[in-house]
KEVO-14969 format. One line per 3 residues: their letters; for each residue x, y, z of N, C-alpha, C. Coordinates in Angstrom, 1 decimal. Layout:
A = X Y Z X Y Z X Y Z  ...;
This chain:
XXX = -8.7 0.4 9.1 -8.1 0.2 7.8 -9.1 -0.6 6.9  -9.1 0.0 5.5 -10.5 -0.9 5.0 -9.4 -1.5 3.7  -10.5 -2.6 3.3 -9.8 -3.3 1.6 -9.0 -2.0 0.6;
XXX = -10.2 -0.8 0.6 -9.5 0.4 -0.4 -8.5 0.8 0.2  -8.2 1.5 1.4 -6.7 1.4 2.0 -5.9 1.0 1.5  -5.8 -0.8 1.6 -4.9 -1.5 1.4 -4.7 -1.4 -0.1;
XXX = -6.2 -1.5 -1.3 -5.3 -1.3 -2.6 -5.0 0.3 -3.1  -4.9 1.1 -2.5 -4.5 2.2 -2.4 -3.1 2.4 -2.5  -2.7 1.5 -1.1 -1.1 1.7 -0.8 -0.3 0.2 -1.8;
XXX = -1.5 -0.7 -2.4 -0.5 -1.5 -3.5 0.1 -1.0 -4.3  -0.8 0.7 -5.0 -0.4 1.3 -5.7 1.3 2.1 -5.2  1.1 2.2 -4.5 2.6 2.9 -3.6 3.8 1.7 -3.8;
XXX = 3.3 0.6 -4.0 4.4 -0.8 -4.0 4.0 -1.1 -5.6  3.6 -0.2 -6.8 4.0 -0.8 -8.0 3.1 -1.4 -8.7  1.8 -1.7 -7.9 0.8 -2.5 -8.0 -0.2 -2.1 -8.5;
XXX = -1.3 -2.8 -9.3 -2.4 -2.0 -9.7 -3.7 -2.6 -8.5  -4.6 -2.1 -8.1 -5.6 -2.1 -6.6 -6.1 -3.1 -7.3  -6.3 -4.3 -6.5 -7.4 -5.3 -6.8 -8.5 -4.8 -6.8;
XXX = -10.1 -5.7 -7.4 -11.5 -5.5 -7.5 -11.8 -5.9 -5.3  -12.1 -4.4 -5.3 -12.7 -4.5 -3.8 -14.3 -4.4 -3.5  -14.6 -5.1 -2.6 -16.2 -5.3 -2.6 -16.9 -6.2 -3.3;
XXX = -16.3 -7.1 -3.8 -16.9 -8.2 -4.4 -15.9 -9.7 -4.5  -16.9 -10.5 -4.2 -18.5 -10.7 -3.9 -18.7 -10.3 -3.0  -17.3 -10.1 -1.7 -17.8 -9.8 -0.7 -17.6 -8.7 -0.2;
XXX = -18.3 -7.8 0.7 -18.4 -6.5 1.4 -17.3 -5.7 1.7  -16.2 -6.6 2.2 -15.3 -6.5 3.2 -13.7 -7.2 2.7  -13.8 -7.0 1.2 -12.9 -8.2 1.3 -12.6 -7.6 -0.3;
XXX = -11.2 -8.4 -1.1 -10.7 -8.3 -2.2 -10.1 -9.0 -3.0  -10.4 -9.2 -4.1 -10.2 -10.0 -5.5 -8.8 -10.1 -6.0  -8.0 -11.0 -5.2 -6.6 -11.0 -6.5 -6.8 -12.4 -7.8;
XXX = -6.9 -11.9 -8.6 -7.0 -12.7 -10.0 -6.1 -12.9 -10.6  -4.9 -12.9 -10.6 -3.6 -13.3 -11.5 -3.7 -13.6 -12.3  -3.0 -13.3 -13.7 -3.5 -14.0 -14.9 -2.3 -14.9 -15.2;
XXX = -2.6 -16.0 -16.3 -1.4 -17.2 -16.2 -0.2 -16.9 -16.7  0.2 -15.4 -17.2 1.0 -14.4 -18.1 2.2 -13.7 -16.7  1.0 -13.7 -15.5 2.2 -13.2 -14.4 3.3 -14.4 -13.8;
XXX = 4.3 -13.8 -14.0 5.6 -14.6 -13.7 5.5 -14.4 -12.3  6.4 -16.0 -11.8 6.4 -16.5 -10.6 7.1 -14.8 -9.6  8.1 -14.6 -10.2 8.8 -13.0 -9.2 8.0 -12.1 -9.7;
XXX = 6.7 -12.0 -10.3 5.7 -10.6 -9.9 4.8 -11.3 -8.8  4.4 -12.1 -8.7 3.8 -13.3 -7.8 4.2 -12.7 -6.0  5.7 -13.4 -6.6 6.5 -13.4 -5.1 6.7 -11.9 -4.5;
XXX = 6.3 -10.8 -5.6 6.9 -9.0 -5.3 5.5 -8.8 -4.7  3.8 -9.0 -5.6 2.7 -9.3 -4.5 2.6 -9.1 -3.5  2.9 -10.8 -3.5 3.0 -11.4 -1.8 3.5 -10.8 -0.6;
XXX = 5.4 -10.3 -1.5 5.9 -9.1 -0.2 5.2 -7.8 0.0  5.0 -7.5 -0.7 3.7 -6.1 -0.8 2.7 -5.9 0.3  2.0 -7.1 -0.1 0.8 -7.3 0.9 1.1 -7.7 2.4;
XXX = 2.2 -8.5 2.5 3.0 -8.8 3.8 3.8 -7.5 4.3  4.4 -6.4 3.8 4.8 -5.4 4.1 4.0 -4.4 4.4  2.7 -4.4 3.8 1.6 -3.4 3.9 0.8 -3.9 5.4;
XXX = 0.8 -5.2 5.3 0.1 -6.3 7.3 1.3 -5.6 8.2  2.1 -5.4 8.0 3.7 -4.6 9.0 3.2 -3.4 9.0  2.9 -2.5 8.3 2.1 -1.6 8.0 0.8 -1.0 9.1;
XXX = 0.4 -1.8 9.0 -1.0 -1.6 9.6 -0.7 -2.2 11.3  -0.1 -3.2 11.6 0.6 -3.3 12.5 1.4 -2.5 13.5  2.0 -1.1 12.3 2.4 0.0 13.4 0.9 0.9 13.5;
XXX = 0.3 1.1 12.8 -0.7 2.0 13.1 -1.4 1.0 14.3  -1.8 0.0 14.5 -2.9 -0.5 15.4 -1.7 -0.2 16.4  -0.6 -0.6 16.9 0.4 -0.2 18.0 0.6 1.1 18.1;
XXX = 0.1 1.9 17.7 -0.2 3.3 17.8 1.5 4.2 17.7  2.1 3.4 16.5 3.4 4.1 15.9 3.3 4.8 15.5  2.0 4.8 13.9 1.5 5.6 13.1 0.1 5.8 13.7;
XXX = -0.5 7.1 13.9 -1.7 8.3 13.8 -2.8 7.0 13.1  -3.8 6.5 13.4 -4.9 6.0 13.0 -5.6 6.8 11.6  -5.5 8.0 11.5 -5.6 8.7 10.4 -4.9 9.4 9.6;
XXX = -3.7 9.7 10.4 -3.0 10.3 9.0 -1.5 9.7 9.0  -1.7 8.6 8.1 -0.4 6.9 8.0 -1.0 6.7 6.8  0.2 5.3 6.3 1.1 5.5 4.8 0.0 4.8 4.1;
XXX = -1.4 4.3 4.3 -2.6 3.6 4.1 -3.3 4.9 4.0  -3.4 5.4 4.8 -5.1 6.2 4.7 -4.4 7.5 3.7  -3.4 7.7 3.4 -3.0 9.2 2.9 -2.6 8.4 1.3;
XXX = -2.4 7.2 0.9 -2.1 6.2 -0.3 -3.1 6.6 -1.3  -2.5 6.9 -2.7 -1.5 6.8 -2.6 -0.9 8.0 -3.1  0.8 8.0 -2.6 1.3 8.9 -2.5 1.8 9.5 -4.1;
XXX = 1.5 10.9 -3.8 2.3 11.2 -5.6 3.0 11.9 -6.1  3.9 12.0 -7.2 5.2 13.0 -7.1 5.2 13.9 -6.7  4.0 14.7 -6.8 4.6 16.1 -6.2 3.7 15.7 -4.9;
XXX = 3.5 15.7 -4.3 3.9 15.4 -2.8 5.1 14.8 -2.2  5.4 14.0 -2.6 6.8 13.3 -2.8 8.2 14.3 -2.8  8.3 15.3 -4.0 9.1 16.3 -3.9 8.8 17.4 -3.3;
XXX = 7.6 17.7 -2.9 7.2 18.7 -2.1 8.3 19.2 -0.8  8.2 20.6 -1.2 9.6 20.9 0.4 8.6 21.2 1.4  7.1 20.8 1.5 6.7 21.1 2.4 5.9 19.8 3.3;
XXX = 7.1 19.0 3.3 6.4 17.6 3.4 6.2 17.4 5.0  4.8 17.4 5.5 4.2 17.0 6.4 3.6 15.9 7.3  4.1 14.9 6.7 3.7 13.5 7.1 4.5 12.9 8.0;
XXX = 3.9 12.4 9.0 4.4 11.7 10.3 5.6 10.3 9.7  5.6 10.5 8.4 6.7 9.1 7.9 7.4 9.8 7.0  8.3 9.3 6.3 9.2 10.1 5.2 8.8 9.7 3.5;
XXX = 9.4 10.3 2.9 8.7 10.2 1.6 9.3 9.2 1.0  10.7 8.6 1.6 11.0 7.6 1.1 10.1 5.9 1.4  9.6 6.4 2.6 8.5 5.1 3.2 7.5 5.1 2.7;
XXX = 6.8 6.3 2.0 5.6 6.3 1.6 6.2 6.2 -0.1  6.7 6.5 -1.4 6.6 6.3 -2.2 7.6 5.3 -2.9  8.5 5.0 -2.1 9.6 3.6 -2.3 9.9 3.0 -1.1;
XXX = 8.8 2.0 -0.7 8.6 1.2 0.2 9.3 0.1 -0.2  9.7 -0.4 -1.3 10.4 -2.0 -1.3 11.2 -1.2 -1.8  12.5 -2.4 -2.5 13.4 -2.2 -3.5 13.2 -2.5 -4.9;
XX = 11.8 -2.7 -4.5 11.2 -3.0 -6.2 10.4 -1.5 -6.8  10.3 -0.8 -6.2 10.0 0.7 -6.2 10.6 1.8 -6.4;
């Protein structure tokens, strides 16, 4: 699972992908500006902590190392309504992961 992964599937939680690769290699820029309210803050936070649960079934070998709700992110309507939906998770996991979605 790399930084892009992860802002990939922010996108799937509502989110716009942080600046990845800078400064550092391996790593990613959340900048908040002083305009975001304390509950887009706290919706974030669960994001990123829901997305660590995430990666946590794939390394326990729940989810396929390659084809899980990270490496296929992010997900989009018409895949989503597609009747030919193929994914080892459901479309409700992949495109309304919180209740903020």
């Amino acid at each position: 699972i790399t930084p892009t992964d992860i802002g990939k599937r922010l996108q799937d939680y509502g989110h716009h992908a942080p600046t990845v690769a800078w400064p550092y290699q391996h790593g990613f820029m959340v900048e908040p500006t002083e305009s975001e309210s304390r509950s887009s803050l706290d919706d974030y936070c669960d994001a990123l902590l829901n997305i660590r649960l995430e990666i946590e079934d794939i390394v326990s070998g729940k989810f396929d190392k390659k084809d899980n709700l990270l490496k296929n992110a992010p997900h989009t309507l018409a895949e989503i309504v597609s009747p030919t939906w193929s994914r080892p998770y459901t479309p409700q996991q992949a495109a309304f992961p919180s209740s903020r979605t």
